[in-house]
N, C-alpha and C positions, 0 to 999 in steps of 0.2 A: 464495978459491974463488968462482968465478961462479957466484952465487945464482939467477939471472934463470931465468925460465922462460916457455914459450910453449905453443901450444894443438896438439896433435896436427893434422891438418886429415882423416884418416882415421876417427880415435875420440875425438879433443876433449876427451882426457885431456893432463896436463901431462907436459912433457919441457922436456931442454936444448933451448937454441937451437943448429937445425943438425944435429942428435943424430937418428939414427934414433928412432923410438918404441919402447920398449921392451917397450910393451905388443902393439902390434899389427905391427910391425918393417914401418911406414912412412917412407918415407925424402922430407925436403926436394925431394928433386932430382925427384922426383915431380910431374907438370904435371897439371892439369883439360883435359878432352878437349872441344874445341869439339863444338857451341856453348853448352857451358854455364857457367856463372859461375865467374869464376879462381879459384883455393882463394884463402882469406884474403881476400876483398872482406867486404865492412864494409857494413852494408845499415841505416838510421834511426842511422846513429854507435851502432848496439847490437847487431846481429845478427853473427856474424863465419860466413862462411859455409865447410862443410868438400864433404867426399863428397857426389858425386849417390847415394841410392840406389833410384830409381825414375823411368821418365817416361813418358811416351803423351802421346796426342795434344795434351791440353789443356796440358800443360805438365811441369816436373819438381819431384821431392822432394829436397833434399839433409839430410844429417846438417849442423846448425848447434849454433852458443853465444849464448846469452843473454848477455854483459856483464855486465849491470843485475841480473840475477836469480843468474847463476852458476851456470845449468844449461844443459843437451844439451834441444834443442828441435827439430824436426821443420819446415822452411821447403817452402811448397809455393810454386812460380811459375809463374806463366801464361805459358805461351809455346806456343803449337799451331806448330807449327816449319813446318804446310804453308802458312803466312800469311804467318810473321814471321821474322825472322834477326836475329842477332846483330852489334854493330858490333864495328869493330877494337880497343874499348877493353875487351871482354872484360866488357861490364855494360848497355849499352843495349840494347835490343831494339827494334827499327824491322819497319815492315812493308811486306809488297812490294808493288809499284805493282800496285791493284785490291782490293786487300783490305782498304782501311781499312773502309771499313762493315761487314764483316765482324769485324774487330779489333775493332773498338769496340764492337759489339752482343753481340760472347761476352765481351772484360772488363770490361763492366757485368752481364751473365751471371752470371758468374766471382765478382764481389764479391756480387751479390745472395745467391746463392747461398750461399757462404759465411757471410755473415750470418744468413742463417736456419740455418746449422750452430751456427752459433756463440752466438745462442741459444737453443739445443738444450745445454746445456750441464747443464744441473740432471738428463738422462739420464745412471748412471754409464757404460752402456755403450756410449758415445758420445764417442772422441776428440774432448776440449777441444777449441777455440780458443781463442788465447792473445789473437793482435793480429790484423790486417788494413791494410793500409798502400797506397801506391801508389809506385811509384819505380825511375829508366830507361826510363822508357814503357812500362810492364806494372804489373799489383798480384801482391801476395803475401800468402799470410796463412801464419802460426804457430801451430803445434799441439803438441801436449803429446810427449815424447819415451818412446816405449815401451822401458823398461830389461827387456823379457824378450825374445821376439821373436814370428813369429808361429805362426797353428795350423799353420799346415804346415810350421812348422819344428819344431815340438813332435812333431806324428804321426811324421814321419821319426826323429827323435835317441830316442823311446818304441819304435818299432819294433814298435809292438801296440797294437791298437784302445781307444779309449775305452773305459772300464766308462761304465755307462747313469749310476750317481749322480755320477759327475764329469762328465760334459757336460751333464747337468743344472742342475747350479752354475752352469757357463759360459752355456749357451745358453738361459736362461730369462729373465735379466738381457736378454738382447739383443733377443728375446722383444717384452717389455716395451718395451723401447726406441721399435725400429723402430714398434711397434703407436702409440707418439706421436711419431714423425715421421713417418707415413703423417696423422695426424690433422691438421697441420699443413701438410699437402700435399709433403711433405719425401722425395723417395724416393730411394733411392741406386745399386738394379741394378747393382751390383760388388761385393756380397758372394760372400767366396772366401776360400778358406784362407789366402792371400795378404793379403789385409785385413781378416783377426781378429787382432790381437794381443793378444796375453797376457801379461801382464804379472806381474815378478818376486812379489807379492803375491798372484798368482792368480788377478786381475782377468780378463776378458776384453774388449776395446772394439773397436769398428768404426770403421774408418777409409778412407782412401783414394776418401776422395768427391769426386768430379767431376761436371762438367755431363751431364745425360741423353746432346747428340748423343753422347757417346763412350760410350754405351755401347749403340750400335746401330749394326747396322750402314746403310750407303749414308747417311753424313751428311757435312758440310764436311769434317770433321776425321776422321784417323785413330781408327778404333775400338778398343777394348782389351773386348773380349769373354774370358770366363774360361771355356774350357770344360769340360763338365761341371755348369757354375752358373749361365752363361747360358739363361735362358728361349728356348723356342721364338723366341716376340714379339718377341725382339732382335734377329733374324736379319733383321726384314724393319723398310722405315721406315716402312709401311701399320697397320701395329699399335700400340695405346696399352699404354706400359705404366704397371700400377699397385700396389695394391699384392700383387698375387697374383705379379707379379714378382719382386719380393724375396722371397716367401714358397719361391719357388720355389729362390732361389738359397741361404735360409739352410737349408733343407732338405738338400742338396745336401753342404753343410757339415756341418750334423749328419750325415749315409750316411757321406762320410765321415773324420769322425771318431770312428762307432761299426763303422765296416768297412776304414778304413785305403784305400778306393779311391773316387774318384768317379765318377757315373753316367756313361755313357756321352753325347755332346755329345747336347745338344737334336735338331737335325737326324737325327741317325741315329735316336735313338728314335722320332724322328714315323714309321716302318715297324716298330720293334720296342722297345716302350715297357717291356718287361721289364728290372727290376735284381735283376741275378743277386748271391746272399748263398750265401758257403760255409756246406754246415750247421751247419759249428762255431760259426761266428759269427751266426747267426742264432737259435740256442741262447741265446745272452747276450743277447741284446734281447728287453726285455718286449715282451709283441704288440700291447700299444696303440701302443706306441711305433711297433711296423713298419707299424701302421695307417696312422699321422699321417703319417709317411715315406711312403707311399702316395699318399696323401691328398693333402700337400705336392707331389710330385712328379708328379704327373699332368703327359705334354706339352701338352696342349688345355687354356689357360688357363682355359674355361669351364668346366670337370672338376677344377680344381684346389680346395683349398682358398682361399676368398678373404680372410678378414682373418686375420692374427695373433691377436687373439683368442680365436677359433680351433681355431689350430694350439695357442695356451698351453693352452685348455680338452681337447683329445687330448693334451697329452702331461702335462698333473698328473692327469686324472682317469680317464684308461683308457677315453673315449670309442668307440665303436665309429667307426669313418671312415663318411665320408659315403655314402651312395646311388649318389653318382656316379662313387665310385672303382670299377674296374677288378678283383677279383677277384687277373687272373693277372699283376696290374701287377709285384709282386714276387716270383718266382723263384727257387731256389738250383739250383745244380748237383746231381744226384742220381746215382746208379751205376743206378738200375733206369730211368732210360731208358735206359740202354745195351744192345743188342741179346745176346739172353741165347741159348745154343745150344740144342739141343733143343725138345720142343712149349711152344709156349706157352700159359701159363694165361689166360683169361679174368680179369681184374682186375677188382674192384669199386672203384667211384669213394669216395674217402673223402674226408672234409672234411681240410683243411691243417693241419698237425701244430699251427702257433701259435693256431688255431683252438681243436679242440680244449683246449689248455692253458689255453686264457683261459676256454672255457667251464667247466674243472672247476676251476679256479679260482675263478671266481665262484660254484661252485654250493657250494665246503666254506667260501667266507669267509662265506655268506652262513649255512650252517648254525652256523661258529663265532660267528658276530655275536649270531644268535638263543638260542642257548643262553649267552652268554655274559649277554645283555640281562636272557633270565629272573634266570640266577645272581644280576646285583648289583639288580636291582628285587626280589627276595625279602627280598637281607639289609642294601641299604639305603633301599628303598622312594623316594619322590619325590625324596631329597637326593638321586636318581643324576642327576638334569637338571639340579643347579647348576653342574656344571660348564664349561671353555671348550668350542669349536666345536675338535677337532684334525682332523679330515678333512684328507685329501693336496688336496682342493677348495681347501684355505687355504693351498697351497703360495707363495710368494711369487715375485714378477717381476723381484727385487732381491735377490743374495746377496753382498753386500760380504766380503772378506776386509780388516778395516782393519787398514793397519798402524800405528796410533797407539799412543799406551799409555794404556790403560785406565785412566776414572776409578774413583775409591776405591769398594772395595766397598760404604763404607756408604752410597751413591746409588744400590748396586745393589739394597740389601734395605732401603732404608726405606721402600719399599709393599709388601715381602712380607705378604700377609694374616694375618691374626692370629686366625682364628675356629681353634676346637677342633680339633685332628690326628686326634682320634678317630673323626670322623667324614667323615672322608676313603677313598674307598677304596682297597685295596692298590695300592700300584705307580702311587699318585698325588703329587704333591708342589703346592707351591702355588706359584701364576705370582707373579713378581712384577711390581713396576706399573713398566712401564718411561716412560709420560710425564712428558715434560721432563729425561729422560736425554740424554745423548747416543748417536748408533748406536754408536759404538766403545764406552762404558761398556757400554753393552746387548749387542752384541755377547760381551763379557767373561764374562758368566753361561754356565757350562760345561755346565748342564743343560737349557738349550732353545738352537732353532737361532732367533737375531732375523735376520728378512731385512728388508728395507725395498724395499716395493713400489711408494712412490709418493711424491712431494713434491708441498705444495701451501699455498700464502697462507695465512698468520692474522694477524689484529691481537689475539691476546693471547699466543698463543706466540712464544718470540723462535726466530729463526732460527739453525738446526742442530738443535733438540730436538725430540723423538717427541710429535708431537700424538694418537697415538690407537696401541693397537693390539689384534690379532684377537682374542687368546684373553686369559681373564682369571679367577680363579677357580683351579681346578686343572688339572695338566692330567699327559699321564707326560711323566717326562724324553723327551728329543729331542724334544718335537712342533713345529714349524713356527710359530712367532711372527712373524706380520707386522707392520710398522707403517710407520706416515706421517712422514712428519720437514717441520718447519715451513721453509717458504721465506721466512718473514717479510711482510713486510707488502706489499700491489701496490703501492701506494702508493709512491716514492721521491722525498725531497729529492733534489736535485741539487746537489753541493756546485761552492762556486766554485771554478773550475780557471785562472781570468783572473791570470797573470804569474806561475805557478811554473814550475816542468821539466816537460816531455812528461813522463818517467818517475813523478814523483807527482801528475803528475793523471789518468795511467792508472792509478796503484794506488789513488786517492780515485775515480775514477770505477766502475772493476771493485768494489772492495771497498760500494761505494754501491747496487752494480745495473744500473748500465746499463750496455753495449755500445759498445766504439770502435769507430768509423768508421772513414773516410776522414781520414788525415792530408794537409795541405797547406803548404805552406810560404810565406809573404810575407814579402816583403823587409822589415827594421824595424830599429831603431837599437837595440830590445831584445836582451839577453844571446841568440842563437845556441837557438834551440829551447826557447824561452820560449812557453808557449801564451798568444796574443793573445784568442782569443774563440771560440764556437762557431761553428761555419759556420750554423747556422740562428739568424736573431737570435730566435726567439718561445722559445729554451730559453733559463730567465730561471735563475740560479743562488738559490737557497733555496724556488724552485716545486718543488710534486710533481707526477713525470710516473708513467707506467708501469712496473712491472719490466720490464730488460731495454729500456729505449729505443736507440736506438743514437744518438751522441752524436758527430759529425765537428767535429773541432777546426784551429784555424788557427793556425800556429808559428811564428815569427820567424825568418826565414832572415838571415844574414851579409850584410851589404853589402859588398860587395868596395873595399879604399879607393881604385883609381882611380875607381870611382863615386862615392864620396864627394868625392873632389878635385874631378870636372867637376861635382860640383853646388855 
């Protein structure tokens, strides 16, 4: 029996050779649709390339395989198709007479760019980079493969709006995110239901990032505007955008994924800026939340909310929206405007129903808060202050769902506190110390929720363990544990990469810290993609540079033997 097996080029799951897929009941005789890359091209002797599944103006996505690694990975290619065309050989891409300096200026764009995505990596809610390459006269780079799919594929197969705690989860990580790749100058304006993925763990990450022109309109290239998510400011090429633009489009996202519809396009609200909420569904969302969504959504960028920050501060803490939002900006459909027969009453204006809610909601937590303060300052006098901070203020910007397996409990409770239970109050239990855990061990404790809000450098913690976290002392079950996870040291060796495989001195350079580059290939009597040297000679192998340096290496390309013979 013929054992052999080959790669789906559909779903890059294993079948007979020749053999329909069984999985996806794709069939060989099945061709790639010019002009994009033939199925089954072979891209750095590792990438085997299958399905387009996306493309605009700057280029396309297809569904690929790692070789090397022996996963489903995500290839993005630069190709603006109003510039460039493809040759007969079904892999080069050439551009058309008058547009090389244009070619050239968006894919040096296109890499920069990329690069700073890519180290943006330490965000979880930020599709990986994997590589970055050049080859066929275009670059590509390689991103992590989403095994779930995405939010708009999720809101359609659910069939019914987000509950407020589950996009929470989702959308506070991203949150977080974006608020440091704005800090980094890093903005993306094509966030859309279409480029959140969600991933089979739960995750949620953002993806689908391209260069600014594409996402405005009147620029070189074909635009890909999302509507509903595109800002006003994209519509025109006189407008900067920044980061109240994204703010504008993750907002858009959140409406709806807690409404199942998105707002009406930018343009048409600039006359009628109301988003209409059925009452039912306006019911289920907290009113801060409808606030921030407000708030978020203003058309007139200067009316909007401006940083992330923010928008994370309205929607953990029940902020009232800004001054500058709009009142009647959100709307629901109502029966008593409907013209009623008979005389009509005189109405008194009333304040808006979520209005209301929030205020007497504030006014019985504020009276439970106070009677309750009395209660334990009576029966346990000053020990009431030892305890942690749990305010929804310490909600975290980071909710990992890991799917690793948990280290052993006894790393989970060898800092649980050890002072007298007696003197604990009811319905409290004690935090334990999760520094120097791991987030997945920490995670593991079924009685607090551990999120992880931030990574950051230490030269005494090693990298991956919890340098610090919020609450500490007691606290009730569920409360909100944030913590920091160490990135290790800024500081990195740079280990030698001079005469082994491209493949392990990208897993010695990744696994080190730094960032690959640009690959290049020189002709050498050396074995076939043997890395010769760095492209910058002042990177000296056992020097330490910065985390995250980016590192372009130079490869041994094959000599061809009539080359060899004429010399």
């Amino acid at each position: 029996m013929d054992e052999r097996k080959e790669r789906c080029i559909c779903c890059m799951e294993e079948k007979q050779p020749g053999a329909v897929c069984p999985r996806c009941g794709f069939s060989d005789e099945n061709r790639s649709r010019a002009p994009y890359l033939n199925f089954g091209t072979v891209l750095q002797r590792r990438y085997l390339v299958g399905k387009v599944q996306s493309f605009n103006g700057e280029g396309v996505s297809y569904l690929a395989y790692d070789q090397t690694e022996g996963s489903k990975i995500l290839l993005r290619e630069f190709f603006p198709q109003t510039i460039a065309f493809r040759e007969n050989d079904g892999v080069t891409v050439s551009v058309m007479a008058g547009g090389e300096e244009t070619f050239q200026y968006a894919r040096e764009s296109f890499l920069s760019y990329t690069r700073k995505v890519a180290h943006c990596r330490d965000y979880p809610a930020v599709l990986p980079v994997f590589d970055i390459f050049t080859e066929n006269g275009t670059a590509y780079a390689v991103y992590e493969w989403c095994t779930g799919g995405t939010l708009k594929e999720y809101i359609e197969k659910k069939g019914a709006p987000m509950s407020w705690n589950l996009a929470k989860a989702l959308f506070l990580p991203l949150i977080s995110s974006l608020k440091g790749l704005h800090a980094v100058g890093l903005g993306h304006y094509g966030i859309a239901p279409e480029n959140l993925l969600i991933f089979s763990d739960g995750r949620m990450k953002l993806g689908g990032f391209c260069l600014e022109d594409i996402r405005r309109e009147e620029q070189d290239f074909s635009p890909e505007l999302f509507a509903g998510c595109a800002a006003l400011e994209q519509y025109s090429s006189n407008e900067s955008l920044a980061e109240y633009t994204d703010i504008y489009g993750l907002c858009a996202c959140l409406f709806y994924a807690l409404t199942m519809h998105l707002p009406q396009e930018a343009t048409r609200r600039k006359y009628d800026s109301r988003l209409l909420i059925a009452n039912s569904t306006l019911q289920q969302i907290p009113p801060f939340v409808v606030s921030a969504l407000a708030g978020g959504l203003q058309v007139m960028p200067e009316k909007r909310i401006q940083t992330f920050e923010e928008l994370y501060h309205q929607l953990v803490g029940g902020e009232v929206m800004s001054e500058t939002v709009e009142p009647e900006s959100i709307a629901k459909p109502s029966a008593s405007s409907e013209k009623q027969p008979g005389k009509k009453k005189k109405e008194r204006k009333q304040l808006p129903h979520f209005l209301l809610g929030a205020i007497s909601f504030c006014c019985a937590l504020t009276i439970f808060c106070l009677c309750g303060w009395l209660y334990l300052k009576n029966r346990y006098g000053d020990d009431l202050f030892n305890f942690g901070e749990t305010s929804s203020d310490s909600v975290s910007s980071e909710w990992l769902t890991s799917s690793e397996e948990a280290a052993s409990s006894e790393a989970g409770e060898s800092g649980t506190a050890s002072e007298d239970t007696s003197s604990v109050p009811e319905g409290f239990i004690a935090v334990p110390n999760l520094v120097g855990q791991t987030l997945s061990a920490a995670q593991s404790n079924t009685d607090f929720k551990v999120l992880l809000t931030n990574r950051d450098f230490s030269d005494t913690v090693k990298e991956g363990l919890i340098m610090s976290q919020s609450v500490e002392g007691y606290a009730q079950p569920g409360t909100v544990i944030t913590v920091v996870v160490s990135k290790g040291t800024m500081m990195r060796v740079l280990p030698d990469v001079e005469g082994i495989p491209l493949d392990e001195a990208k897993s010695a350079l990744l696994a080190a810290g730094f960032q690959i580059g640009i690959v290049t290939e020189e002709p050498s009597e050396e074995a076939s993609g043997t890395v010769l040297r760095t492209t910058d000679p002042s990177l000296k192998a056992g020097i330490s540079y910065e985390y995250g340096t980016t590192v372009d290496l130079i490869v041994a390309q094959e000599i061809s033997s009539q080359s060899s013979e004429s010399e």
